[in-house]
C-alpha angles and dihedrals in degrees: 000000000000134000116236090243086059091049081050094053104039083046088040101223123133108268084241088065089046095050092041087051096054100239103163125247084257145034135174127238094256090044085054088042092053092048096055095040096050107025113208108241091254090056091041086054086042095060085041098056096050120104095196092237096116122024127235091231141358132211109234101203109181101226085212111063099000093249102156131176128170124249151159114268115232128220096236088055113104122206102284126220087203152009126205140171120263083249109061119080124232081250092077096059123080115257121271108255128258112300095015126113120212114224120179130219128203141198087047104153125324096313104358131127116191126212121210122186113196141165103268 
């Protein structure tokens, strides 16, 4: 069986679309199946309406300890040097290079802290 987050994903849709579209809280593999091999009309207009700026879903890997977990980007997130788990500390990253300051953003993910070095 399959959650209805996973079908979103596989089908890469947001989980809203999914919901709205009463897809059920599981399905099996052939009913998945079904539904990629033969798109219903308002998923064939989904993936024709998408303009490929801003991906459905990104994968958050913590270049620490390899804990990864799949989300939807958000707008407000820059593009990160690093990720790493709630529970690792700065101290187990390498050091931003010469002339870089390290800034550190919160509330990535589930459990995700990213680390953006920049020019100051």
């Amino acid at each position: 069986m399959t959650t209805r987050r996973m079908a979103a994903l596989r089908l890469d849709i947001p989980l809203e679309m999914a919901q709205r579209h009463d897809l059920p809280s599981r399905l099996t593999e052939a009913e998945l199946a079904e539904i990629e091999n033969n798109p219903p009309d308002w998923l064939v207009q989904s993936r024709a309406n998408r303009t490929g700026k801003k991906p459905v879903w990104v994968e958050l890997r913590c270049d620490v300890c390899g804990f990864s977990e799949a989300a939807r980007p958000k707008k407000w997130w820059p593009a990160f040097t690093y990720l790493t788990c709630d529970d690792h500390g700065a101290d187990e990253l390498p050091e931003p290079a010469a002339g870089l300051s390290r800034t550190e953003v919160d509330g990535v993910g589930t459990r995700f802290i990213g680390i953006v070095d920049e020019t100051p």
